[in-house]
C-alpha positions as CSV (number, residue, x, y, z in Angstrom):
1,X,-17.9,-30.5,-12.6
2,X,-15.6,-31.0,-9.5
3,X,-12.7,-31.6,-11.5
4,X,-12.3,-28.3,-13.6
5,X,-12.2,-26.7,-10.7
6,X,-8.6,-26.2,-11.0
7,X,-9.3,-24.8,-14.5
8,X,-11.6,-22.5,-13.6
9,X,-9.5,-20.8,-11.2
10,X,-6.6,-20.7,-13.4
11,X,-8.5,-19.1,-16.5
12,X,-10.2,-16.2,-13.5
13,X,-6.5,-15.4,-12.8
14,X,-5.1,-15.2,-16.4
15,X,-7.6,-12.7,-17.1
16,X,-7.1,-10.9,-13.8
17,X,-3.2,-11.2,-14.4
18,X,-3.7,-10.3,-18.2
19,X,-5.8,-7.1,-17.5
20,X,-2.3,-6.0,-14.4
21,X,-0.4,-6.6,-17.5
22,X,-2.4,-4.4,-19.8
23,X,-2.5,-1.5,-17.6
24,X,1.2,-1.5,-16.2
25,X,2.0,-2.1,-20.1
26,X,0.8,1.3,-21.5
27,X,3.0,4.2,-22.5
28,X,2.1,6.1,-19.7
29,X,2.6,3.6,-17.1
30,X,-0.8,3.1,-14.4
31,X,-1.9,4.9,-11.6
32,X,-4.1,2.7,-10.3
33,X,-2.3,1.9,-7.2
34,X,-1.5,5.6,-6.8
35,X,-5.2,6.7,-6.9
36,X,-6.5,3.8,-4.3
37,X,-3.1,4.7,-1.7
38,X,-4.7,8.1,-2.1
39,X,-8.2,7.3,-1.8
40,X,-7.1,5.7,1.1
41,X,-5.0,8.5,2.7
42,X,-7.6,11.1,2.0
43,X,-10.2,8.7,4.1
44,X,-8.1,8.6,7.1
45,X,-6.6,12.0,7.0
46,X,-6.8,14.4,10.0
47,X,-9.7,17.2,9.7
């Protein structure tokens, strides 16, 4: 099983590359790395 290794981890990335394309690829364009830079900026904000 040692030697599909290679394959393995190439088909995990097409779908994780495949799913960036879908979403950067709609009409609207994403958000998604708008919400998470805000998620994060609301965490660490001053009170």
């Amino acid at each position: 099983m040692g030697e599909y290794d290679a394959v393995w981890v190439f088909l995990i990335s097409l779908v994780f590359v495949g799913y960036y394309i879908y979403i950067e690829a709609r009409p609207k364009g994403s958000n998604f790395f708008g919400s998470i830079s805000n998620t994060i900026t609301r965490f660490f904000r001053r009170r």
